[in-house]
VMD Tcl script that draws the C-alpha trace (Angstrom):
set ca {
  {-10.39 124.89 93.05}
  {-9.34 127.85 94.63}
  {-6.86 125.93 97.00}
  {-5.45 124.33 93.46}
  {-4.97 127.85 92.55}
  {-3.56 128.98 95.13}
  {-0.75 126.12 94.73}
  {-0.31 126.65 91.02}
  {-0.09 130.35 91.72}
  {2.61 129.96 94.55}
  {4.42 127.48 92.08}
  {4.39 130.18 89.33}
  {5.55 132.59 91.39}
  {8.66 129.94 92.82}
  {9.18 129.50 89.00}
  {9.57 133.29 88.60}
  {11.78 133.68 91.25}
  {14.31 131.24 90.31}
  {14.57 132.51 86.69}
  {15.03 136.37 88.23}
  {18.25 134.84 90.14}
  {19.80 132.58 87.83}
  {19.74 134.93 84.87}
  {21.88 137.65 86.46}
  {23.92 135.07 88.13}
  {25.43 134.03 84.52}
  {25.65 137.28 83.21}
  {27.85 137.92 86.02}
  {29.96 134.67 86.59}
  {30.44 135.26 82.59}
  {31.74 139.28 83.04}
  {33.77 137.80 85.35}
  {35.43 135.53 83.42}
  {36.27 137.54 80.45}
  {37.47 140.08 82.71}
  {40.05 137.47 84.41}
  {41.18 136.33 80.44}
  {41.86 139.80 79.81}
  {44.01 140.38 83.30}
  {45.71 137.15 82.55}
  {46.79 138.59 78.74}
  {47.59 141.77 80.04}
  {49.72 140.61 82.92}
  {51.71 138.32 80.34}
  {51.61 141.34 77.62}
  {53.18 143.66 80.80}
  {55.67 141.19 81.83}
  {56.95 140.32 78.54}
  {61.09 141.19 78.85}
  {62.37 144.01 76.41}
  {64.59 142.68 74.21}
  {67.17 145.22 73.88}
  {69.59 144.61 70.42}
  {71.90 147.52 70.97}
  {72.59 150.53 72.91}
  {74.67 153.13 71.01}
  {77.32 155.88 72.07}
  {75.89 157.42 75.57}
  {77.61 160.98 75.95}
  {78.77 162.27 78.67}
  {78.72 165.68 80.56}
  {80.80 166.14 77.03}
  {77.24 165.60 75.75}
  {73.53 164.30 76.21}
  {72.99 160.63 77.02}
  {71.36 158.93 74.38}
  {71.39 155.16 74.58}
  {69.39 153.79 71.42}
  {67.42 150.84 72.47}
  {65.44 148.54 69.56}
  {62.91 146.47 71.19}
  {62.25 143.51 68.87}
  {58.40 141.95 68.91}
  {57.45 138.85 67.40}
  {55.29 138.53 63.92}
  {52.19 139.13 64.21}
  {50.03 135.68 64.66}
  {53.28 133.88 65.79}
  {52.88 131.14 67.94}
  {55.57 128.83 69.70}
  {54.69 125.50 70.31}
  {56.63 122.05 71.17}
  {60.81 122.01 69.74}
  {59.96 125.92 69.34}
  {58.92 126.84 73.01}
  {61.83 124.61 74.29}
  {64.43 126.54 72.29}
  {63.26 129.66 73.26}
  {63.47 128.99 76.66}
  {66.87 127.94 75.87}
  {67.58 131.27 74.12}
  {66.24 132.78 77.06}
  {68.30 131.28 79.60}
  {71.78 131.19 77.21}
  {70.76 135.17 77.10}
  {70.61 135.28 80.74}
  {73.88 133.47 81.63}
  {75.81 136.04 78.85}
  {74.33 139.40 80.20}
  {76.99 141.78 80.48}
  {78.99 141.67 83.59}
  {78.02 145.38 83.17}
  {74.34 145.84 82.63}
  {74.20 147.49 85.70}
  {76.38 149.94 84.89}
  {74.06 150.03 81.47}
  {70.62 150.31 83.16}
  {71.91 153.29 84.66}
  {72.38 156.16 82.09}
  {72.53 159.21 84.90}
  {75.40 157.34 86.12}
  {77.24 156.96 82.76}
  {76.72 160.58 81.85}
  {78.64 161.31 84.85}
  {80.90 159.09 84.33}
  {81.85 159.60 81.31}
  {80.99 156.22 80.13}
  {80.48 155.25 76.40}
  {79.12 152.19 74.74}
  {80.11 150.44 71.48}
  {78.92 147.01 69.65}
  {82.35 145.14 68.61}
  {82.70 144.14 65.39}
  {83.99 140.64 66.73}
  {82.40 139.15 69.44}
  {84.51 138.97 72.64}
  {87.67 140.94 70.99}
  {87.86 145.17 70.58}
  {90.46 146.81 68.11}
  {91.55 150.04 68.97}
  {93.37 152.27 66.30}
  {95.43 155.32 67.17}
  {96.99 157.83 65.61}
  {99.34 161.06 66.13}
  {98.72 165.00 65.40}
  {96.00 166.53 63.11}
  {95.48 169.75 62.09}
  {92.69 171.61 60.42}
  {93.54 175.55 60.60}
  {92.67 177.16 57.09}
  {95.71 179.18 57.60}
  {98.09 176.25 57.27}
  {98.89 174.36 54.42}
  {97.74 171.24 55.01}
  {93.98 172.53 54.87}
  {95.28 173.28 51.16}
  {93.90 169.54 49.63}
  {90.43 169.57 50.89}
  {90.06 173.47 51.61}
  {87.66 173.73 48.22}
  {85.47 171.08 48.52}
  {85.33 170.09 52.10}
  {86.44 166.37 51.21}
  {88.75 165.05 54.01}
  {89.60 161.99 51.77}
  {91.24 164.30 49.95}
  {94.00 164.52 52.66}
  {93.45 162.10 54.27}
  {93.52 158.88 51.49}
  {89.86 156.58 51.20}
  {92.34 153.25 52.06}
  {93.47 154.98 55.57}
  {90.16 156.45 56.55}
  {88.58 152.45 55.34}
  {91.00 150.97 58.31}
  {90.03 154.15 60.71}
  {86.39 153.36 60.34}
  {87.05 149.91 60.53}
  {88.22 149.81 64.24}
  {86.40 149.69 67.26}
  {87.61 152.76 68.65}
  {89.82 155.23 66.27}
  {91.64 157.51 68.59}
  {94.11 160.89 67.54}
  {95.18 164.00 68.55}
  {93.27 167.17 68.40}
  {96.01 169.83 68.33}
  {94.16 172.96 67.76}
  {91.32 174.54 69.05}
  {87.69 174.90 67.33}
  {86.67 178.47 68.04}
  {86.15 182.32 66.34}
  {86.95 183.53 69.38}
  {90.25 184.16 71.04}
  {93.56 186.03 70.23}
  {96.77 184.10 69.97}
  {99.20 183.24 72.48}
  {102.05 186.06 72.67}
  {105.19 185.80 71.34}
  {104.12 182.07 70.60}
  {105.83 181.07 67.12}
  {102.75 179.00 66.20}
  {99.52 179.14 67.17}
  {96.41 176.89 66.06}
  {92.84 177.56 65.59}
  {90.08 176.05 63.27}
  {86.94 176.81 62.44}
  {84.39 174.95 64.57}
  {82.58 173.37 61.33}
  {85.45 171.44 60.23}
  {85.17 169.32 63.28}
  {83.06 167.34 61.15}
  {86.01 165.88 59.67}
  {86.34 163.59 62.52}
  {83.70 161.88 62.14}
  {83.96 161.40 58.26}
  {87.37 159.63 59.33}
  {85.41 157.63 61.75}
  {87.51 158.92 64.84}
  {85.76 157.85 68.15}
  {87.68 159.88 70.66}
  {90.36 162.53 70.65}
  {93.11 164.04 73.16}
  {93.55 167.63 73.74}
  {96.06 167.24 76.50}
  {98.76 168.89 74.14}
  {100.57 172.63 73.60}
  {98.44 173.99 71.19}
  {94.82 173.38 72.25}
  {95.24 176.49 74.61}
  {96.71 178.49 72.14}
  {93.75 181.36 71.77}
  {92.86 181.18 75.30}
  {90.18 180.28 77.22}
  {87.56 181.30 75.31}
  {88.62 179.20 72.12}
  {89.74 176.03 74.76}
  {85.71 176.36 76.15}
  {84.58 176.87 72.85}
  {86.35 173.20 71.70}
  {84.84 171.50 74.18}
  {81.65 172.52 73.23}
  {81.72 171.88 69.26}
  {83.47 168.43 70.26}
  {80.47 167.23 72.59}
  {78.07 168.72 70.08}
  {79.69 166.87 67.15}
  {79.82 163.72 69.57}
  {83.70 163.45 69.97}
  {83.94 162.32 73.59}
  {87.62 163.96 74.44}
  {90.10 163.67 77.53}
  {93.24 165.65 78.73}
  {91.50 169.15 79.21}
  {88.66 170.65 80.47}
  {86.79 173.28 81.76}
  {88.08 172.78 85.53}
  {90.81 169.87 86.83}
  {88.16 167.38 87.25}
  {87.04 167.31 84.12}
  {90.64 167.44 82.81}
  {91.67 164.57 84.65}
  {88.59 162.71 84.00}
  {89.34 159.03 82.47}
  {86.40 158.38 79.74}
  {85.31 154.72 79.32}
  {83.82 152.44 76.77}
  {82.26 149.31 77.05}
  {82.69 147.48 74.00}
  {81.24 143.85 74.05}
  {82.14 142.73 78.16}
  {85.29 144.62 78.02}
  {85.62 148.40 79.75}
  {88.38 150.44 78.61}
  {89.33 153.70 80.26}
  {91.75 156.45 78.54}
  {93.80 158.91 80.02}
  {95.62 161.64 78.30}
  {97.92 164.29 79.65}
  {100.68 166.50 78.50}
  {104.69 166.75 80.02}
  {104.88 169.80 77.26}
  {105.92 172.84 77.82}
  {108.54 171.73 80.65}
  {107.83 175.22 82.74}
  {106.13 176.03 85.68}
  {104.43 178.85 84.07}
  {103.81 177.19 81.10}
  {101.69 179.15 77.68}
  {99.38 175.90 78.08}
  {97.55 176.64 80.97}
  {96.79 173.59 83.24}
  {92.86 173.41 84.04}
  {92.72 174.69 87.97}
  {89.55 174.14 90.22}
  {88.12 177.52 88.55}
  {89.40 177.91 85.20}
  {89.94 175.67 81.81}
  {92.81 174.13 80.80}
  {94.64 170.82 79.78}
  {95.85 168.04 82.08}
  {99.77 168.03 82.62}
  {101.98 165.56 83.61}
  {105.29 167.26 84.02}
  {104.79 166.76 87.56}
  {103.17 163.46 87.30}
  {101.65 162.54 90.42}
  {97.99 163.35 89.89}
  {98.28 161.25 86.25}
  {99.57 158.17 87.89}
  {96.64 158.81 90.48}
  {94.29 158.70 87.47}
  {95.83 155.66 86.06}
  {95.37 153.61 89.25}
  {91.43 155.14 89.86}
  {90.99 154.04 85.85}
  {92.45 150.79 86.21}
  {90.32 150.11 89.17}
  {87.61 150.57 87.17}
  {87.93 149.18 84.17}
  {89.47 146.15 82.46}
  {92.15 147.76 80.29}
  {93.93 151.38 80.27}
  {95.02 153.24 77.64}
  {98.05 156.41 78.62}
  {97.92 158.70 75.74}
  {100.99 161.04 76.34}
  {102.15 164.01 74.72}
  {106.12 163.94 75.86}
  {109.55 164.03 73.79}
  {111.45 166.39 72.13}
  {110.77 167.51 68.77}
  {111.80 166.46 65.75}
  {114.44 163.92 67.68}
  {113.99 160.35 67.52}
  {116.19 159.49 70.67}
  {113.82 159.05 73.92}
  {114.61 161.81 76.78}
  {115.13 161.38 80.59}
  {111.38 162.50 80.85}
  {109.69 159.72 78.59}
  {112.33 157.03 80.00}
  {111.71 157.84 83.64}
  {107.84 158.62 83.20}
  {106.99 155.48 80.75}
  {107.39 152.69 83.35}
  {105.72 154.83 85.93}
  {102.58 155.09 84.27}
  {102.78 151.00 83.78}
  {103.23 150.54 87.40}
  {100.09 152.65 88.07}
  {98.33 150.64 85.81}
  {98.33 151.41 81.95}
  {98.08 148.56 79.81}
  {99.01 150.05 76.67}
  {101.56 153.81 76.19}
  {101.04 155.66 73.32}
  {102.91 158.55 72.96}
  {103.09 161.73 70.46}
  {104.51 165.47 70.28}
  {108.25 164.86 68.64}
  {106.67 165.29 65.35}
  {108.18 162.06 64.12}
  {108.65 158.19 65.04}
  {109.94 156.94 68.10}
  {110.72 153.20 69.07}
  {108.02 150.84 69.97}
  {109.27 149.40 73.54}
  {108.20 146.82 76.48}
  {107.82 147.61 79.83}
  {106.98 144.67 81.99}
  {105.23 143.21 79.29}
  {103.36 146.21 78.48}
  {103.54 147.85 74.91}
  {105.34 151.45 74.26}
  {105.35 153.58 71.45}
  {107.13 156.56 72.42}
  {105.90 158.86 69.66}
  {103.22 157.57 66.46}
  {104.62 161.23 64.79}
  {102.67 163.30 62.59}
  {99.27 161.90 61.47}
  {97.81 164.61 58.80}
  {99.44 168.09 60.11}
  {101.94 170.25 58.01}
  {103.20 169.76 54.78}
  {106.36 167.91 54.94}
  {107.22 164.56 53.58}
  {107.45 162.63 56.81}
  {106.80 158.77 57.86}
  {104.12 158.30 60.36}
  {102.12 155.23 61.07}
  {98.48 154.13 62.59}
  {98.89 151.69 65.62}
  {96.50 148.89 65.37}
  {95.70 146.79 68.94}
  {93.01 144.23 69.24}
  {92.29 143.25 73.02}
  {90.21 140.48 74.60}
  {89.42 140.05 78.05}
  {92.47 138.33 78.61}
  {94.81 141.72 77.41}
  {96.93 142.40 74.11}
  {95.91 139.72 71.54}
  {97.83 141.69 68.35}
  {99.99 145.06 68.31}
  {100.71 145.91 64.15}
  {102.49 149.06 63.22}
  {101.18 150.43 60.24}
  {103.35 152.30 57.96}
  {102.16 155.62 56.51}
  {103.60 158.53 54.72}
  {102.63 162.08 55.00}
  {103.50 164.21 52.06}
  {101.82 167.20 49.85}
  {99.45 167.18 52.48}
  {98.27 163.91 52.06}
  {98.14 160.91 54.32}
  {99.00 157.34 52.36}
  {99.03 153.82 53.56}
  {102.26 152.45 52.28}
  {102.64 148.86 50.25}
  {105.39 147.23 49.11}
  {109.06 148.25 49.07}
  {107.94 151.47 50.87}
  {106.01 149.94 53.35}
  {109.07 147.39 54.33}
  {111.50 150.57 54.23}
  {109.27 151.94 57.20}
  {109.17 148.27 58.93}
  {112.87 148.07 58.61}
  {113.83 151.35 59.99}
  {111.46 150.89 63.14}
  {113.10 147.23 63.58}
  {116.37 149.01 64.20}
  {115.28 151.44 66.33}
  {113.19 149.66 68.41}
  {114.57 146.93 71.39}
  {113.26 144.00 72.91}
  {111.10 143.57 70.07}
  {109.83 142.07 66.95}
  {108.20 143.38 63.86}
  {107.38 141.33 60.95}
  {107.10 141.80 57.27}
  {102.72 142.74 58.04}
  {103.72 144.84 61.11}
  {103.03 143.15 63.65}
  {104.59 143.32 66.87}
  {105.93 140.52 69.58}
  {107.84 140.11 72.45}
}
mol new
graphics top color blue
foreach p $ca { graphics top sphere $p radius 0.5 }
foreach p [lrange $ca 0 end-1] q [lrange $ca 1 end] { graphics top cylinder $p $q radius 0.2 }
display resetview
């Protein structure tokens, strides 16, 4: 009996043992599972690709980078099964083959502050309208501040239909002639002189104006202080600008946006005043100033680096004589210049008045768009409408305006055709039809 024991004690004790090891054996092998389920979900939750819907205006060192990025998650409890997995794989791979030709150039904010590289969302896919525009002016001491002086309303001056067609484009560009600053003193012995008060740069963005030149003969005209001062309140209002600066580089600089796939670049510079001591400094290595073109080499050096680096170039140039509507030597000689070095489209202002629209090896001239919202004189101006693809110029309009009281009108009817008419006859080599639009 005691041997029996002994067995059923040795079995009891096998028994015992093979419990003690199993037991932790499945607690284990089932930690270890769980553990590799959650890996599994947090390696897919990790990988999952950021859908980015839209990155907005990124500044340059005119202002902070700030690309807005809206990641979009699906609904809670969704699931994707069958036709639905298939087409998003399909959405996956059509959003793969359609990635910007630039999304390096997007993933890369440092370099687009430096650059001076801006992004906009067309408002038609694959096509970008530009709008431009000729001299503003918002000194208080001028009479054209008169209409919205009380009550801060730009519309006011500047009519709801023509800021409705601003806002509407892509890219609204004008011409800052003035400087924003309280500091300064006036220009000696200069018969004019502009300066307006920082706030009021506001204004451009209630007109839905996108970018602005200052490479003109009155952004300089309280100094250095006042020209520093505009650069500031533009980058903090989020006006990119180009045609000054505060040293040649940043003068010089082109400034880009990608809008859609398509990069444009835009120059500015200034042939005005026609001295080599000019009251409009030119920006130097050490010291602000605008970008001038009297001498034109450096411009058509920044037309070629632009066009090497974008897709389309726009030469905003402030040239002519004012208050004459006959081209000079300078414009005629300089114009197909700056299309040689690369500009796709010439837009031109300073003579205070219209100028032809002209072709230049197939490119697009308007010597001078005239007065935009500046002094109070009755006066026919325009806004210059071009939509682009990534083919080049798919429309050019002309768009007939009147300035008068102090007020900027888009003109209709038999005023609207008077403008159209006189433009057909002083402008060659082209056509303009009975909406404005331009061929050749």
């Amino acid at each position: 009996m005691a041997k029996k024991r002994s067995r059923k004690n040795r079995k009891k004790k096998r028994i015992r043992f093979h419990r003690s090891f199993f037991l932790p054996f499945i607690l284990t092998l089932t930690a270890a599972m769980a553990l590799g389920v959650l890996a599994l979900a947090a390696h897919q939750w990790i990988m999952e690709p950021v859908k980015t819907k839209k990155t907005d205006i990124v500044q340059s060192d005119h202002g902070k980078v700030t690309p807005v990025i809206d990641n979009a998650a699906p609904e809670e409890g969704a699931e994707q099964t069958g036709d639905g997995a298939e087409a998003a794989g399909t959405e996956k791979e059509t959003a793969s083959e359609t990635a910007s030709k630039y999304q390096e150039v997007l993933d890369d904010p440092a370099f687009m502050e430096e650059n001076a590289i801006y992004v906009r969302e067309p408002a038609q896919p694959g096509r970008v309208t530009m709008t431009f525009a000729g001299d503003i002016l918002f000194d208080t001491n001028y009479a054209i501040m008169g209409t919205v002086a009380s009550g801060g309303d730009i519309s006011k001056g500047v009519m709801p239909e023509v800021i409705e067609r601003m806002q509407a484009s892509d890219i609204m560009m004008l011409n800052n002639e003035f400087a924003y600053s309280n500091r300064g003193t006036p220009i000696e012995e200069k018969q004019f002189t502009f300066r307006a008060k920082p706030e009021t740069a506001a204004y451009l963005n209630d007109m839905g104006v996108d970018i602005v030149s200052l490479a003109n003969n009155h952004a300089y005209d309280y100094g250095p202080d006042a020209l520093t001062d505009t650069l500031d309140t533009l980058r903090e209002t989020g006006i990119p600008y180009v045609g000054a600066g505060r040293d040649i580089s940043e003068a010089r600089r082109p400034v880009y946006y990608i809008v859609g796939d398509i990069k444009i670049a835009f120059v500015s510079a200034t042939q005005i005043e026609r001295l080599d001591t000019p009251d409009t400094k030119e920006a130097t290595e050490t010291s602000p100033g605008v970008f001038r073109c009297w001498n034109g080499a450096k411009f058509l050096e920044t037309i070629r680096e632009a066009a090497e680096n974008s897709d389309f170039v726009v030469a905003y140039v402030h040239w002519g004589t004012e208050n004459q509507v006959e081209l000079d030597w300078a414009q005629l000689k300089q114009a197909p210049e700056l299309i040689a070095a690369g500009a796709d489209l010439v837009i031109g202002d300073h003579p205070h008045c219209l100028q032809p629209i002209g072709v230049i090896q197939g490119v697009p001239v308007i010597y001078s768009l005239g007065n935009f919202w500046f002094n109070s004189k009755t006066l026919d101006t325009c806004m210059v409408e071009v939509v682009i693809d990534e083919t080049g110029i798919v429309s050019y309009q002309f768009i007939p305006c009147l300035q008068s009281g102090c007020r900027t009108t888009l003109l209709e009817g038999a005023e609207k055709e008077r403008v159209l008419a006189y433009m057909r006859g002083i402008s060659e080599g082209v056509r303009i039809d009975e909406e404005g639009f331009v061929s050749w």
